[in-house]
C-alpha positions as CSV (number, residue, x, y, z in Angstrom):
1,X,-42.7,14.8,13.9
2,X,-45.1,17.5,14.1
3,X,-48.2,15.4,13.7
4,X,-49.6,11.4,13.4
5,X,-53.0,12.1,10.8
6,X,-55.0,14.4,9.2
7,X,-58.5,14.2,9.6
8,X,-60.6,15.8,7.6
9,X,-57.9,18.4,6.7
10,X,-56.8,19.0,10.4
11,X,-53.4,17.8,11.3
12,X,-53.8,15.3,14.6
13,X,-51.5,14.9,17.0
14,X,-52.0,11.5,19.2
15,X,-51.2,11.2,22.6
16,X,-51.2,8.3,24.6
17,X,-51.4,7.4,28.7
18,X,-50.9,4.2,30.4
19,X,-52.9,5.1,33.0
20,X,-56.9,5.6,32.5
21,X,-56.9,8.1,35.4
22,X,-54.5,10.9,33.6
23,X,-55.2,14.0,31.9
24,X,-54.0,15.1,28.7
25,X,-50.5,16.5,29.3
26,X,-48.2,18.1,26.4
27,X,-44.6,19.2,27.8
28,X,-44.3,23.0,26.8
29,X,-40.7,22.1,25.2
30,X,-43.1,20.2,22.5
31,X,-45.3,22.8,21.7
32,X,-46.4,22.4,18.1
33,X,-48.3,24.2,15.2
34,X,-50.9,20.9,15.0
35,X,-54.8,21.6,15.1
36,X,-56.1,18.7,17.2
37,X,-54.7,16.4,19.9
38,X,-56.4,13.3,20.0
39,X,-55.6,11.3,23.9
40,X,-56.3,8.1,24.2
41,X,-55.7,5.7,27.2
42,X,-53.9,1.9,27.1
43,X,-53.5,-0.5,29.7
44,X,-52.5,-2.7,27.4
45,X,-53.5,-4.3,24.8
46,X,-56.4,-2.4,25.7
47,X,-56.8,1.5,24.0
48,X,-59.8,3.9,24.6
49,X,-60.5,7.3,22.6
50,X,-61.3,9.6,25.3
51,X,-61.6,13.1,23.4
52,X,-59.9,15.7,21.4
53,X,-58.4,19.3,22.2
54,X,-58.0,21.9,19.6
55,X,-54.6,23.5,19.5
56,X,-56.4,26.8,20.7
57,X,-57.9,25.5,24.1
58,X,-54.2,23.5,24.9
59,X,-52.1,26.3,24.4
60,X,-52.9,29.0,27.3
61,X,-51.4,30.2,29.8
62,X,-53.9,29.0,32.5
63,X,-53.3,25.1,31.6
64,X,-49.3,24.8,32.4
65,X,-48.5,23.1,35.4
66,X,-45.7,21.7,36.6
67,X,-45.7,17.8,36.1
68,X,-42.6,16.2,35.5
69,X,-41.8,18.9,33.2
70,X,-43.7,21.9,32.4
71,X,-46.6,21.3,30.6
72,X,-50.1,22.2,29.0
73,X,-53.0,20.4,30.7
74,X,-56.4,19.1,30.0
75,X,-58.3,17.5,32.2
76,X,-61.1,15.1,30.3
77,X,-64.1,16.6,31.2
78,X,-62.6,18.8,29.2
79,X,-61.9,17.2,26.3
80,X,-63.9,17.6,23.1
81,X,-65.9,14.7,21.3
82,X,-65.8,14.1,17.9
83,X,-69.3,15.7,17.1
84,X,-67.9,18.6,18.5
85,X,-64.7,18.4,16.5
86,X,-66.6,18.0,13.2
């Protein structure tokens, strides 16, 4: 799938950690056309929201890193808010 929503005509992409402490990570193999990535964190059954990125600030060359594959990432200080989003 290439995206989970659209929100207010933006395709979202959600991402999930199950680990409070992690970044937004997105392997480069699963690069994608989407607008927004939305991460949220689960230590189950809890979930928190903790920000958006738009496809523009994931996608650049200074983010990859070398995780357990190659990948974009965002650290959450970083991440957007959904005032900022909208």
């Amino acid at each position: 799938d290439y995206y989970d929503a659209i929100l207010k005509g933006k395709t979202v992409d959600v991402k999930v950690n199950r680990n409070y402490k992690h970044p937004l990570m997105i392997p480069a193999y699963a690069k994608t056309d989407c607008n927004l990535f939305a991460l949220f964190s689960c230590i189950y059954p809890r979930f928190r929201f903790e920000g958006f990125a738009t496809n523009e600030m994931v996608y650049k060359k200074s983010n990859i890193r070398m995780t357990r594959v190659e990948s974009y990432v965002i650290e959450k200080a970083d991440l957007l808010e959904i005032t900022q989003v909208f």
